[in-house]
N, C-alpha and C positions, 0 to 999 in steps of 0.2 A: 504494500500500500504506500503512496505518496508520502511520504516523511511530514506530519502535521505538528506542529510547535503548540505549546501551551496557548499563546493568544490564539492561535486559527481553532483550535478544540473549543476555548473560552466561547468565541466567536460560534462556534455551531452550537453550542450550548444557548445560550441567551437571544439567540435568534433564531431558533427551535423551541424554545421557553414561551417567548412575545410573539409566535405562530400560532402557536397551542391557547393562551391565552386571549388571545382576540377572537379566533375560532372560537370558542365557549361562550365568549361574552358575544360575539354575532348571533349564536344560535338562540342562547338565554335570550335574547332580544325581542328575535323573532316568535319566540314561545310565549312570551309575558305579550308581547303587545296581539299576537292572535290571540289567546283569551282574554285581554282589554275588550278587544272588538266583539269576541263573542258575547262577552256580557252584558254587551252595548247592544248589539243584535237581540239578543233573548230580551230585555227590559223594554224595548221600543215592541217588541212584538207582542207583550203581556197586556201592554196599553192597547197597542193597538188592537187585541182580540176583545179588550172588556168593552172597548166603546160599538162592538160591532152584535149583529143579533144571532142568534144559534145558526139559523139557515147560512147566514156570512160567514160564521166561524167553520161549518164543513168544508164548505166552499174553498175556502182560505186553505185549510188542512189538504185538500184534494191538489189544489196549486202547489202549494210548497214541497208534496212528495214529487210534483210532474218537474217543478224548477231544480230540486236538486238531485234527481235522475239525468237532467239536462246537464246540468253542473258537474256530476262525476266524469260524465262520459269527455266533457270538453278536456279537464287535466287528464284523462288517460292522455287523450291524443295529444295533449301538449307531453306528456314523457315521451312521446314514441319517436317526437318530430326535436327536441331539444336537447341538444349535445351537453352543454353547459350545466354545472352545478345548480339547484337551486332548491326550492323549497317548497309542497306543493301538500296539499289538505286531502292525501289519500290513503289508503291503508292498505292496498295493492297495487302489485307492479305486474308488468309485460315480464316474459323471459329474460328479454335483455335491458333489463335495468337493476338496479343494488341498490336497496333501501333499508332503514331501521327507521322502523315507526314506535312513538309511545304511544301513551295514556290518553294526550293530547291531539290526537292524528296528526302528528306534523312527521314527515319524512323526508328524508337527507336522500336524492336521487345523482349518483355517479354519472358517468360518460356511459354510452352505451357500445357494447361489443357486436360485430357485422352479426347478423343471423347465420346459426348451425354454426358460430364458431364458440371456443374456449378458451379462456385467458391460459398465458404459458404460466407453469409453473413457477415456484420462485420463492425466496425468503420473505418476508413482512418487512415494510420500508416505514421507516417514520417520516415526521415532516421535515421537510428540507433538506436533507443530507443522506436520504434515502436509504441502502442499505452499506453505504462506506465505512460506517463503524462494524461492521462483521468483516470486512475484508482484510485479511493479514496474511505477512509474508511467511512461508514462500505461497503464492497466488494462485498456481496450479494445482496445488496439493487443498486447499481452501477448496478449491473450484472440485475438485476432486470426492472431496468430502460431502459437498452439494451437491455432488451428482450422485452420487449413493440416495439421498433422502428423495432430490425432484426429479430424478430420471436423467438422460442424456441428451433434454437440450431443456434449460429453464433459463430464467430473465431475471438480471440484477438491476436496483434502482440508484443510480450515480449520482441523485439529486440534479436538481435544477429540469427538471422534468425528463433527465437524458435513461432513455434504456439502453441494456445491453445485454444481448442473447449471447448466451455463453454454448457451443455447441461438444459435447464432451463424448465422441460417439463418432468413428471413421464414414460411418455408413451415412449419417446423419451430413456432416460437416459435406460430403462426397455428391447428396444427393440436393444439398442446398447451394453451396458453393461451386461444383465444379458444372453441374448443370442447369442452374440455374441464374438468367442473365439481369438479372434486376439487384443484383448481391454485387453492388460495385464497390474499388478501394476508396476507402477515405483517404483525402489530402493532407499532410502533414500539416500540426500545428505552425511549425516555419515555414511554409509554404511551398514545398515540395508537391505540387500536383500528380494525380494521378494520370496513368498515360489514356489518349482517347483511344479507341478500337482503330482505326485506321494507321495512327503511329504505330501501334501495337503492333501490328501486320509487317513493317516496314520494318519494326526494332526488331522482330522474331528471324527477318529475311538475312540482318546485321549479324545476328548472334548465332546463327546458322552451324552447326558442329563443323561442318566443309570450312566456313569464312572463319572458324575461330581457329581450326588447326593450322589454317595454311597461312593467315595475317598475324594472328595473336599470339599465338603459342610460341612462335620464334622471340619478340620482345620476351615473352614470361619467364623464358628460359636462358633469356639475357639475363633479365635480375635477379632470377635465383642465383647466377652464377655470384652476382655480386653479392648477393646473400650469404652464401658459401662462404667467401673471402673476408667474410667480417667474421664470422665462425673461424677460420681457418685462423687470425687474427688472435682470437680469443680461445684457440684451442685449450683444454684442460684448467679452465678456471670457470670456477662459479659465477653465472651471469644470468640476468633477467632478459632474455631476448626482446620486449616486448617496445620498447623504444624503436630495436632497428626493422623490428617487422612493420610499423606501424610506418616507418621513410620507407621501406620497400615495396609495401603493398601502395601507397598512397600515389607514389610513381609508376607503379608499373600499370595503373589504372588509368591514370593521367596520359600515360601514354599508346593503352589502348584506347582512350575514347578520343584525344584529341591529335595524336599523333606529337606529341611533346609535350616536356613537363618541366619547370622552372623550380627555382629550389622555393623563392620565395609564396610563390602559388602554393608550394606543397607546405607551408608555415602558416598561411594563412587558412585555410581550406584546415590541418588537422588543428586547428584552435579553434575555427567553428564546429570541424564534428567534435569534439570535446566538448562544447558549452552546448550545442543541440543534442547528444545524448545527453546529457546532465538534465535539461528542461523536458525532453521527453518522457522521461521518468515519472517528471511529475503533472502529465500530461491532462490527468482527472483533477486532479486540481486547478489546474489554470482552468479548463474548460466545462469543467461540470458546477464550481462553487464561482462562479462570478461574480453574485449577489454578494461576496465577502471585499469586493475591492474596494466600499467606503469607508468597510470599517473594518479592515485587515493590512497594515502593512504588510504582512510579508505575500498577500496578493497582488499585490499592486508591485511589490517587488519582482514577483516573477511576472507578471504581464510585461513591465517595461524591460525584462530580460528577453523574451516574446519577439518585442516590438523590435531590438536591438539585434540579437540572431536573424531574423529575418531581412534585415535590412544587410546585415553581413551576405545572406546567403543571396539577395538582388548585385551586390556589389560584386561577390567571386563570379556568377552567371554571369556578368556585363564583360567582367576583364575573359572571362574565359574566351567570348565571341570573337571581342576585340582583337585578342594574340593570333585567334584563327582567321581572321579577317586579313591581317597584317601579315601574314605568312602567304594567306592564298594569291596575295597581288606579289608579294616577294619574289626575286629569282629564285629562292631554294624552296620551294613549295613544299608544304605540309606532305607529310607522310600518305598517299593514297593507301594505306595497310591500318587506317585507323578507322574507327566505328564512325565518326562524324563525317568520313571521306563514303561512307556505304551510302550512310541517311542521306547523304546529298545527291545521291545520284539517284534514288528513286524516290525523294522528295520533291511532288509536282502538283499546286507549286508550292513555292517554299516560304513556310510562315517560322518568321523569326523566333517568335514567343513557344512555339511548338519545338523546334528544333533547340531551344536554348533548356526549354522543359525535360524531352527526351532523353537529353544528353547529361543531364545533372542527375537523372533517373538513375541512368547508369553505375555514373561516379558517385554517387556516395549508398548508392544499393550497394554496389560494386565494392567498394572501399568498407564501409560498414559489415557485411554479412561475411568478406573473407578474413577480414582481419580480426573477428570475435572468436569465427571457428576456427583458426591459426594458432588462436590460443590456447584455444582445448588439444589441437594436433599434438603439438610439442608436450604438453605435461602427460597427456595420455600414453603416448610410446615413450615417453620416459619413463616409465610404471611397467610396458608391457616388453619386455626383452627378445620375447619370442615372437611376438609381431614384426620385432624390425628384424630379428636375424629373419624370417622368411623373405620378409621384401628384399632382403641384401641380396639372398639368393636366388631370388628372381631376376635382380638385377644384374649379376653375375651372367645369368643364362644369357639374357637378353641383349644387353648393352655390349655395345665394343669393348673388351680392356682398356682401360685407361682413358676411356672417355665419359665424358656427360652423356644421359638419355638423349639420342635426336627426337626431331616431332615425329618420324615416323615409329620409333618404338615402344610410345606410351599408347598403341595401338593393343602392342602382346605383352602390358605390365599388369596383366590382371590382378593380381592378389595385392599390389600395391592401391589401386583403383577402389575394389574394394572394403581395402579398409578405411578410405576416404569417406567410400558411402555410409560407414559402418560408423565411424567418426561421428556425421552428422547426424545421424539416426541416435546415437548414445547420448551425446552433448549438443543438441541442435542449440541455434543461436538465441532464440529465442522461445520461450517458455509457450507462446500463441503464436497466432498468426495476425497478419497485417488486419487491420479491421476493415471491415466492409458495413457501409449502409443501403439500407433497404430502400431503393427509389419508391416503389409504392406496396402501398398495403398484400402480404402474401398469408397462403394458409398451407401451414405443414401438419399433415395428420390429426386435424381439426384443430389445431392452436392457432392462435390469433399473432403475427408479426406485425407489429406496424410501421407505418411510413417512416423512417428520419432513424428507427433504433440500428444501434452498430450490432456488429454478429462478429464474431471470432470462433476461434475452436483451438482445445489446448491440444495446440502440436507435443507436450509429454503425455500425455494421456495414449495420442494417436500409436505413438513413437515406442511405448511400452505396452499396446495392447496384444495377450497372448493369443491372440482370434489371426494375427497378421504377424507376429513377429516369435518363432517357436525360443526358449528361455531367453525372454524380451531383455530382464535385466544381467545380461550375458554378455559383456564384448565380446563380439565373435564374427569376423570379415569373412569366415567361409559361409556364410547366409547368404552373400550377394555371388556365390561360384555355383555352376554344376557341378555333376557329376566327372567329368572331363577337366576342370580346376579353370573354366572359361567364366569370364563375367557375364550374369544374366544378362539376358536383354530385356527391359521392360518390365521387369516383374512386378506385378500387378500386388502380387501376397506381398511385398515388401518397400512398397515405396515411402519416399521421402516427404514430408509434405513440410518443412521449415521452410522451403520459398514457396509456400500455397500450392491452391491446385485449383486446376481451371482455367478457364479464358484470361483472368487475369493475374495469374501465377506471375510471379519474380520473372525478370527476362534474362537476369544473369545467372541464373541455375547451373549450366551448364559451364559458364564461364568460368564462376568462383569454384567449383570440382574440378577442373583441369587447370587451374591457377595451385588449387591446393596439392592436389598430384605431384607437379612437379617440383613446387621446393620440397616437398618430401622425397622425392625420388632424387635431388641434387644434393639434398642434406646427407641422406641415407649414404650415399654414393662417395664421401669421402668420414664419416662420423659414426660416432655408435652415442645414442642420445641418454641419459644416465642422471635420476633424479638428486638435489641437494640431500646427505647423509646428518643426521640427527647425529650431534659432536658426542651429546651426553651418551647415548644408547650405540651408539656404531651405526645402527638401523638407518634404511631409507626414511626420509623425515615426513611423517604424513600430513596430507593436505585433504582440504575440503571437495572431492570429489561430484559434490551436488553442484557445486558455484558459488556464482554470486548474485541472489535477488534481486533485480532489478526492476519489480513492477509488472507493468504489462511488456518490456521491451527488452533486454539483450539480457542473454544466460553468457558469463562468462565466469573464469575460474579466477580465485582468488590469486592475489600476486605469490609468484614462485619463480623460482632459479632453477637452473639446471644445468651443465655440464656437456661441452660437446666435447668427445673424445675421439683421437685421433685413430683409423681404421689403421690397424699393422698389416694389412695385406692390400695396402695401395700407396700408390706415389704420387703424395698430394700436388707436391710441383711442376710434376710431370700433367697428372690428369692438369692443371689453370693452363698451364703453358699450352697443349694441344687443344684446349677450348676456348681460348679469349681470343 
């Protein structure tokens, strides 16, 4: 859950408090001045029956039952046809309305639900702040626990009138999301828009397995190599990789999407993804409690951090275009082997705003997803010894002596491939998925969805279910092999879903798995990777294997060192020298 400080708790308190008591004193209101009136009614009607003669007073009696058979029937059809709260003098309702009548006939009639449908399941929300006081970390495991009691798909309430259908069920998430087109991505709070269907089409032509091996894969396996040599650098000493993965990845993305990469772009660009992950986190807060930013400093604090990252992320999009602008007229033209050189050739025509959207899609998808799962790579095969001597040995088979993997060999590196997939499936990046809102009202197996609510699905739920994944909590890469030790194709029983699924799945899927393959197959190829030793104990020093909580947004592992040691049966000067 968003990290809430004493004043913002304060703050939902007392303004959950002055809710609660206005509502009571609304309705006491209404209740004392309708029986004012009825009393008033009944004393004018006393008089006026004594001043009238017996035959009048039947008469009178005969009216008054015909006028308020007239009368009931009006407030039905005023419930049937009134969305809106309000307050009406009946003592029964239609199907679809929620009443509590007293003594008094007065009844409290709710919003009405479409006909033959059912509201989704769900916790009890109070007022204002909905059900955010139940929510705690870790978020999946919470979610988890709720779906045991309301099934596998119910609805949280995030305050400020915002829902959130939680979907905790492959089958569910599979038959809502992947096939069904009205479940579109929400746009970043920083203003990262989602891609239209047409780009979509164009980005997918870009990302192409053909266009990534033959364009991308050659840059990737450039800067692994430079990768390597900061290893190689630092051989046999305790070191936090996570600084130089963080220039490496940032670049070598930069320089697939743009076909060049400056150093100062790569400084600015990872001190906005540093302060935009940090605000993502607290994403339900800035966006669900609004109503706090009169009387919440530290609301109003993160809005104008909001206001400020966004305004960063308009400024790196502008110079991005700019550099590529300024190259394309250059004599040394931009790299035609970059993703922005694809979009332009079958962008027609070409809208600036769209192409500057696309392309930041990319880079910081791109940059973001591979550089969290990077991090689980390394401490994981530091843990698993036998994982990397097999991949060593594969690579042995495969690779030339004394050389780096070419693009044509990560073709026959199956079980190194695999434990990629196998990587992302155990440690995926993120605990959910990207959220999606519901363009218009839908019905799932008679529950009610409505317009404007987000929907997610916990990708560890999916990622650990025993229906799809045989002993789920198992590292184990031979899941993604046949029988022959060849990497499945397409396996249905075993898929990934941390960059979604469907029409509007992640475009870089395929990119950040063959990004990650190969610094593992360059690292592997001169290294044997070896966890920090606990001094007191002798022992490997244990770490938090679960993560690190982060809300609705990035699963990563807590900070650790590790140890790259040097392979005795290779010649590390010899392999840089025949590759550089």
């Amino acid at each position: 859950m968003p990290e809430i400080t004493a004043t913002v708790l304060l703050s939902f308190l007392m303004t959950g408090f002055t809710y609660v008591l206005f509502t009571y004193v609304f309705v006491h209101f209404l209740i004392v001045n309708g029986d004012n009136q009825k009393r008033k009614n009944v004393q004018h009607n006393n008089k006026h029956h004594k001043s009238k003669n017996n035959q009048k007073s039947i008469s009178n009696v005969s009216n008054q039952k015909s006028n308020n058979h007239h009368h009931q029937n009006s407030n039905k059809k005023l419930i049937m046809n009134n969305k809106k709260l309000f307050y009406t003098p009946v003592s029964s309702v239609t199907n679809n309305t929620i009443t509590r009548s007293n003594n008094n006939n007065v009844s409290v009639v709710f919003s009405t639900l479409p006909k033959g449908t059912k509201p989704l399941p769900g916790p009890t929300p109070i007022p204002v702040i909905g059900n955010l006081h139940q929510l705690s970390d870790p978020l999946h495991m919470t979610f988890n626990q709720m779906a045991l009691k309301f099934g596998p798909i119910f609805k949280i309430n995030l305050g400020n009138n915002k829902v959130l259908v939680v979907l905790n069920d492959y089958k569910v998430a599979n038959e809502l999301l992947d096939q069904n087109e009205i479940y579109q991505p929400c746009d970043s709070i920083l203003g990262v828009k989602s891609i239209s269907p047409s780009m979509r089409t164009i980005a997918q032509q870009a990302l192409s397995p053909k266009i990534i091996e033959s364009n991308y894969l050659p840059i990737i396996c450039k800067e692994s190599i430079n990768l390597a040599r900061h290893f190689y650098k630092n051989a046999g000493i305790l070191i936090n990789p996570v600084d130089e993965l963080t220039r490496s990845i940032s670049k070598t993305f930069s320089l697939i999407t743009f076909g060049h990469s400056a150093e100062k772009f790569s400084l600015d660009f990872m001190e906005f993804l540093e302060s935009a992950n940090a605000l993502e986190q607290k994403e339900i807060q800035i966006e669900s409690l609004q109503f706090l930013r009169k009387i919440s400093s530290t609301q109003q604090t993160l809005e104008n951090k909001v206001h400020l990252s966004k305004s960063k992320y308009a400024e790196i999009s502008k110079q991005l275009v700019d550099n590529l602008k300024k190259q394309a007229t250059a004599t040394n033209v931009t790299s035609d082997k970059c993703f922005t050189a694809e979009i332009l050739k079958s962008m027609k025509p070409k809208n600036e705003k769209e192409f500057i959207n696309l392309s930041s899609n990319l880079l910081f998808d791109g940059i973001e997803n591979t550089l969290a799962e990077l991090k689980w790579v390394f401490v994981l095969l530091s843990y698993a010894p036998q994982v990397q001597h097999k991949i060593m040995q594969e690579l042995s088979r495969v690779v030339e002596k004394g050389k780096f993997p070419n693009v044509k060999d990560y073709a026959n590196l199956h079980y190194l491939r695999a434990t990629v997939k196998e990587i992302m499936r155990f440690r995926p990046v993120g605990f959910f998925s990207q959220p999606h809102i519901v363009t218009k009202n839908d019905v799932y197996q008679g529950y009610h969805i409505p317009q404007n609510a987000n929907v997610i699905f916990n990708t560890n739920t999916l990622h650990f279910n025993q229906a799809l994944f045989e002993r789920a909590k198992r590292f184990s890469p031979e899941r993604y092999l046949d029988e022959q030790g060849r990497l499945k194709q397409n396996p249905k029983s075993a898929e990934i879903w941390m960059f979604g699924k469907g029409p509007n799945a992640s475009i870089s899927e395929y990119l950040t798995e063959i990004t990650l393959s190969a610094i593992v197959a360059h690292t592997l190829s001169l290294f044997i990777i070896t966890p920090e030793i606990d001094e007191t104990t002798g022992d490997e020093k244990e770490i938090n294997m679960e993560g690190v909580s982060n809300g609705f947004k990035l699963n990563t592992p807590p900070n650790y060192s590790v140890i790259f040691e040097l392979r005795k049966d290779v010649d590390h000067e010899k392999v840089f020298k025949e590759n550089y």
